[in-house]
C-alpha positions as CSV (number, residue, x, y, z in Angstrom):
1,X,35.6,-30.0,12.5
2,X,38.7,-31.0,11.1
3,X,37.8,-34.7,11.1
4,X,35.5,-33.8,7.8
5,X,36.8,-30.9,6.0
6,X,35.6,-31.5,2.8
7,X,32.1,-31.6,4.0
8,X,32.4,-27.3,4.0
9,X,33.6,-27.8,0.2
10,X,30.7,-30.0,-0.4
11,X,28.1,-28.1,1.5
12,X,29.5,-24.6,0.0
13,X,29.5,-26.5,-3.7
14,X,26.3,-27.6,-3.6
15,X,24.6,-24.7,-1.9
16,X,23.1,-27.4,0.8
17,X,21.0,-25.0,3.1
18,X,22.6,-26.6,6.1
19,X,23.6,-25.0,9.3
20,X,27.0,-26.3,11.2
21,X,27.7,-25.5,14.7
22,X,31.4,-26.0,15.5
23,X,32.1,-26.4,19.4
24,X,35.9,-25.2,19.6
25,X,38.4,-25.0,22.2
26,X,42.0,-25.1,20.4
27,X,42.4,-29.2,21.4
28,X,41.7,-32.5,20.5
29,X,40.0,-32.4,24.1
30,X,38.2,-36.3,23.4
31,X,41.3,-37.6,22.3
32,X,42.8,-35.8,25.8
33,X,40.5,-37.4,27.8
34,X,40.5,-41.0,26.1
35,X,44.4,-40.7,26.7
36,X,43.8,-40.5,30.6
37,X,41.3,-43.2,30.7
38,X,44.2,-44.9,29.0
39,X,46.9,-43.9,31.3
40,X,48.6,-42.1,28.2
41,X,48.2,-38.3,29.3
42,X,50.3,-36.0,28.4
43,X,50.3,-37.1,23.8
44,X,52.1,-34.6,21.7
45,X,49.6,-32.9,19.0
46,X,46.7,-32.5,21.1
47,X,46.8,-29.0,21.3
48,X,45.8,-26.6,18.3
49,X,46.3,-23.1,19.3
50,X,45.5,-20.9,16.6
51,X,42.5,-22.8,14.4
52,X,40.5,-20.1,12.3
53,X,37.6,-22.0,12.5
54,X,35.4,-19.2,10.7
55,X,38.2,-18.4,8.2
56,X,38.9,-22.0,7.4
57,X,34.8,-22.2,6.3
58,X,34.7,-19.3,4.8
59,X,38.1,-20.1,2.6
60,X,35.3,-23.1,1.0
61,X,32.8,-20.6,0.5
62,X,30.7,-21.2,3.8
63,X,29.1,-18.3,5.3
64,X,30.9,-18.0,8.6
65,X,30.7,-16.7,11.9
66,X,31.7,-16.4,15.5
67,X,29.5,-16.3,18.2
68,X,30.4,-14.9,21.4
69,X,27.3,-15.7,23.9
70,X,24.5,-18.0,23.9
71,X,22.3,-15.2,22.9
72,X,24.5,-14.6,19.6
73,X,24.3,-18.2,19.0
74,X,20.7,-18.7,19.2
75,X,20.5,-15.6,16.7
76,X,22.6,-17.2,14.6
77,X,21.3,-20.4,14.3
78,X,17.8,-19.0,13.9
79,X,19.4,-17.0,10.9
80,X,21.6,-19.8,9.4
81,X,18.0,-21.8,9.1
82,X,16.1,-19.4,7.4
83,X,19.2,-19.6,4.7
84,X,18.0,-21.6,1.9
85,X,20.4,-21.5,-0.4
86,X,23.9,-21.6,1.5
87,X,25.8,-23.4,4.4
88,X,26.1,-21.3,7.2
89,X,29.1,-22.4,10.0
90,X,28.8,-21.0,13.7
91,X,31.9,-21.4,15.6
92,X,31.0,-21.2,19.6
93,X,34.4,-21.1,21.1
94,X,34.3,-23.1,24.3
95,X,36.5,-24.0,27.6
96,X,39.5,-26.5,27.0
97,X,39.3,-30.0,28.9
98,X,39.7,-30.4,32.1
99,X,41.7,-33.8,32.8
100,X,40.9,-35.6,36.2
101,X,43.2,-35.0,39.1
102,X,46.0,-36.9,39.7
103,X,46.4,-37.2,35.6
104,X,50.3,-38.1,34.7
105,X,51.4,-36.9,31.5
106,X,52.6,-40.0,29.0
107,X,56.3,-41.1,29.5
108,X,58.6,-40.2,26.4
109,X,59.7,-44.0,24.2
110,X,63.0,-43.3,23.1
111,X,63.9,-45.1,19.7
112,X,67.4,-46.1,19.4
113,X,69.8,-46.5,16.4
């Protein structure tokens, strides 16, 4: 979500009937597991405890909220859509990423003076 940001201010701005479904689980999980593809487990600033995903949306005007099952987020969804004059966000918190077995975190690069 945080990639694009300003698309909530847009979407809120413009009334764009649109409905977002945000998949969060507190990390940059991709970046995670492109790291240990890459041998470079373990980066600092990959975790993001503490996001208010529905907060953060509805701080641009997006109508926000949490879903808790799959039930909840069908109902949502099905709800969001029959909006037609608002941006509705659905935040469906999710498990964090798993890395593979064996994964070794990054070693530290010390820069001298």
């Amino acid at each position: 979500m945080h990639y694009a940001i300003t698309a909530l201010w847009t979407a809120a701005a413009y009334r764009i009937p649109l409905t977002i479904v945000v998949c969060s689980n507190g990390e940059y999980g991709v970046l995670k597991q492109f790291g240990a593809l890459e041998h470079t487990a373990g980066v600092p600033g990959l975790d993001l405890p503490g996001l208010d995903i529905v907060g953060t949306a509805a701080s641009y005007g997006v109508q926000a909220y949490e879903a808790h099952d799959s039930e909840e987020v069908v109902e949502l969804f099905r709800s969001g859509i029959e909006q037609h004059d608002r941006p509705t966000l659905i935040n469906v918190p999710i498990n964090r990423v798993t890395l593979p077995a064996g994964t070794q975190a990054a070693k530290p690069v010390h820069v001298g003076a």
